[in-house]
C-alpha positions in Angstrom: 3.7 4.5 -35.3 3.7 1.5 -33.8 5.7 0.9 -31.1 7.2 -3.1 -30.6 8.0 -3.7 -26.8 7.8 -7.4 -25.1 6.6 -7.0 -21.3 9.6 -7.0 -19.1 9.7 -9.7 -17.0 7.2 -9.7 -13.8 10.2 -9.0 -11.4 11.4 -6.1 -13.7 8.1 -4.6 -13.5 8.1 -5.1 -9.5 11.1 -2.9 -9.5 9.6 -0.8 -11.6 6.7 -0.2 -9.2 9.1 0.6 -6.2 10.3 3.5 -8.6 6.8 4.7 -8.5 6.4 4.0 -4.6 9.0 6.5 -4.6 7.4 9.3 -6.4 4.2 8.3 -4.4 5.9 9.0 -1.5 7.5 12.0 -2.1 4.5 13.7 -4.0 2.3 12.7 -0.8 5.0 14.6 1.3 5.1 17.5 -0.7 2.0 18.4 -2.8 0.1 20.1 0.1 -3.3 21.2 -0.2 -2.3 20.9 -4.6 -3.5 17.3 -4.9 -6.9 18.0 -6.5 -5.4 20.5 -8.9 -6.9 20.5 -12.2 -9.7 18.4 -11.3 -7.4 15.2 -10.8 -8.8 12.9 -8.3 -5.0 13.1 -6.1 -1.7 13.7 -8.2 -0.3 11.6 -5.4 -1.9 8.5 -7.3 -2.0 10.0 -11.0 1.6 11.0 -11.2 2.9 7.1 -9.9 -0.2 4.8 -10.9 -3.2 6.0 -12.9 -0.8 7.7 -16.2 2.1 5.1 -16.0 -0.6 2.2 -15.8 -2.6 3.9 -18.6 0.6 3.8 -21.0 1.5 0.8 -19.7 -1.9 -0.6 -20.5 -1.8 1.2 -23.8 1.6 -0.4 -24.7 0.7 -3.8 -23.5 -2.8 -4.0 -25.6 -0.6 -3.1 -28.6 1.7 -6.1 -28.2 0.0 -8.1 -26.9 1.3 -8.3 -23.2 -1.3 -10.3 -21.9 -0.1 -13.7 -23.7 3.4 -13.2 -21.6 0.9 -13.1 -18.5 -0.7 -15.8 -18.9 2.9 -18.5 -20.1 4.3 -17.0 -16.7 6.4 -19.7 -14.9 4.7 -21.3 -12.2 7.3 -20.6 -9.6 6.8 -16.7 -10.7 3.1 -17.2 -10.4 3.2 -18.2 -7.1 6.1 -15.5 -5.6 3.5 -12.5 -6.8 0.5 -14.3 -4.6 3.2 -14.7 -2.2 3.6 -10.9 -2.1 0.4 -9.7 -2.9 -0.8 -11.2 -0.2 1.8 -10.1 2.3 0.8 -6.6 1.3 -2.4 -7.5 1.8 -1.5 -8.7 5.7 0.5 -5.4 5.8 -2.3 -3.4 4.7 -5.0 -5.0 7.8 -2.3 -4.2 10.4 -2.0 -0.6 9.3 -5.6 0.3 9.1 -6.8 -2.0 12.1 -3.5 0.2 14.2 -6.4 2.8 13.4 -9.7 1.6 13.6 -9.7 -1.7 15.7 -6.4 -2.4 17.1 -5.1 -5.8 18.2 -4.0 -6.3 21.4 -0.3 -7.2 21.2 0.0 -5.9 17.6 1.8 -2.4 17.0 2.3 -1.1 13.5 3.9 2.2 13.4 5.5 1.9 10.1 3.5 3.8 7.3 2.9 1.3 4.7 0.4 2.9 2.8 3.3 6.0 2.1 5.1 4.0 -0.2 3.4 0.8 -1.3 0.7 1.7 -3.5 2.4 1.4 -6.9 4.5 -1.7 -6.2 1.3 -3.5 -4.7 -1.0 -2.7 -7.8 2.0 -4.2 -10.1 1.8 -7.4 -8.3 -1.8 -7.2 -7.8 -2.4 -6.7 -11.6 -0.7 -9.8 -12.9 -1.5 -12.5 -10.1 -5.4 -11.1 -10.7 -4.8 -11.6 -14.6 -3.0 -15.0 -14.6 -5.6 -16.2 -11.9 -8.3 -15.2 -13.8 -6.8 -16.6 -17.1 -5.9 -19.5 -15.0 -9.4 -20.6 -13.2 -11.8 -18.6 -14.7 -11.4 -17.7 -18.6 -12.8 -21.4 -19.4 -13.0 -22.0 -23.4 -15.9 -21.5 -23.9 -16.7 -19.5 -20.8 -20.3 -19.6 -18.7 -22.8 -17.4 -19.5 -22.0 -15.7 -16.3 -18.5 -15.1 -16.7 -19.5 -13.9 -19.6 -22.3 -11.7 -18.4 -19.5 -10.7 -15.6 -16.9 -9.8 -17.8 -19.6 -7.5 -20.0 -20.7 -5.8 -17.4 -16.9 -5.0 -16.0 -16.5 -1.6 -17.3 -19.7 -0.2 -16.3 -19.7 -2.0 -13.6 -16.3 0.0 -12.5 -18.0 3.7 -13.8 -20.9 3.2 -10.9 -19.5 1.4 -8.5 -19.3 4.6 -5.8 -23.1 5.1 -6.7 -23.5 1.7 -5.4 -21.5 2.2 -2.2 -23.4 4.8 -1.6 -26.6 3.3 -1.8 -24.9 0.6 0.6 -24.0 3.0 3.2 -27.8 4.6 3.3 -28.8 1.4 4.1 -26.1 0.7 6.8 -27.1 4.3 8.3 -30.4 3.5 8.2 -29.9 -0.1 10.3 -28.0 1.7 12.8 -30.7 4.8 13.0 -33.4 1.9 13.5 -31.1 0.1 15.9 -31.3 3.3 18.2 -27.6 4.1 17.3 -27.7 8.1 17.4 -25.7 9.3 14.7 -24.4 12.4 13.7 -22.3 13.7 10.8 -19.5 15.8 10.4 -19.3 16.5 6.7 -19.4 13.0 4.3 -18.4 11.1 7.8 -21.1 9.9 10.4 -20.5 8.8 14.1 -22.1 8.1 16.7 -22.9 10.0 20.6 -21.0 9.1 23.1 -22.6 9.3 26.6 -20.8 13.0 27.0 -22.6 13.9 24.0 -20.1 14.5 21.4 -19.4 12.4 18.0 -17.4 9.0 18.9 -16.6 6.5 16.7 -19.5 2.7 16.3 -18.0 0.3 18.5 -16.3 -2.3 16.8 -19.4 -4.9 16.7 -20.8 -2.1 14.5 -17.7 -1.6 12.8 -16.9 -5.0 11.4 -20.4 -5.9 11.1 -21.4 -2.7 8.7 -17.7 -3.6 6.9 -19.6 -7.1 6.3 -22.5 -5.6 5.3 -21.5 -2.5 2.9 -19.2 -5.1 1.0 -21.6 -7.9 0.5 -24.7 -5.4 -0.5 -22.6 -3.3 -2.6 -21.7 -6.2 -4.5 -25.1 -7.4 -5.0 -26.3 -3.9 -6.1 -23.3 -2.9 -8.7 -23.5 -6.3 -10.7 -27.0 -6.8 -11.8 -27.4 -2.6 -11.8 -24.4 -2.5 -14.6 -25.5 -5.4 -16.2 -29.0 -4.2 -16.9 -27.7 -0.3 -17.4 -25.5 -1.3 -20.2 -28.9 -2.1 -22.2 -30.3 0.9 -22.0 -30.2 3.3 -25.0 -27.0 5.2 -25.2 -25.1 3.4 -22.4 -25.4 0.5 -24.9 -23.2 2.2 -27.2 -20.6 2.9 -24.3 -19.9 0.2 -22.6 
């Protein structure tokens, strides 16, 4: 049966996601070495995004959700960009506190415990309404419309891609005269005692640069061009 449910309002929905943050958080704390059980890809993320955001999806296609998304008030427009990209400041400061620090700038706080759920609510709409807002032209380009197409697949292959990407990065650095060395999926390179240390942060920023930029021009024309092919034609 069908089920007839207008999307709560944006804010609602933000709440929402800080419920979720909260079983994120506590499955993360006490799941253990069970977060791969059962072949999920971490039950810290399928328990609080990937099944609530499926139904979620699932109940928005079905009445029709995305009209409410894209007559959202301008001022609550602009409050979820507001946030989603202080989450996004939030998010450099913790991972640079890891990889390249900035001098003056201490982040202790563990964002990433708690704000994964209430980041991808926020992140969700702004990304629909801006896209319904800038970039869903009637009628739309031939590349938006190749682009939009090509989405799905595009999302299936998209480690294949980064992987192809960060071949190529190894293989600058090997050619640079970087020594590398790897230590399961992760590479470093020798420090002067010998022993794995981690690319300086020239190399570190600059391969960020690169892997991103390459990745992107691999997965796009790969996924539109695979989705013509026999079979995969049919899927996506």
């Amino acid at each position: 049966p069908k089920v007839k449910v207008g999307m709560p309002h944006p804010f609602v929905l933000l709440v929402i996601g800080m419920g979720l943050g909260g079983v994120f958080y506590a499955i993360k704390k006490a799941i253990g070495p069970w977060d791969y059980f059962g072949g999920m890809t971490m039950w810290t993320y399928g328990a609080s995004m990937y099944i609530p955001f499926f139904a979620a999806g699932v109940l928005g296609g079905r009445n029709d959700w995305l009209k409410s998304v894209e007559e959202m008030k301008t001022w609550v427009v602009w409050t979820l960009r507001v946030i989603v990209v202080g989450f996004w400041i939030l998010i450099f400061l913790y991972v640079n506190a890891h990889a390249l620090p900035i001098p003056g700038v201490h982040i202790t706080f563990a964002v990433l415990d708690f704000i994964p759920p209430v980041y991808a609510v926020a992140m969700t709409l702004a990304i629909m309404q801006l896209f319904h807002q800038y970039f869903n032209a009637t009628p739309q380009s031939q590349f938006m419309r190749n682009a939009g197409a090509s989405a799905y697949i595009v999302y299936v292959i998209q480690g294949l891609a980064l992987g192809i990407s960060g071949i190529i990065f190894v293989e600058i650095l090997k050619a640079a005269g970087v020594p590398i060395v790897f230590e399961g999926t992760l590479f470093f390179a020798v420090g002067p005692d010998g022993k794995p240390t981690a690319l300086s942060n020239g190399w570190i920023w600059g391969g960020w640069a690169l892997v991103f930029v390459l990745t992107q021009l691999i997965v796009w024309p790969l996924g539109f061009f695979a989705r013509k092919l026999p079979i995969l034609n049919k899927m996506f």
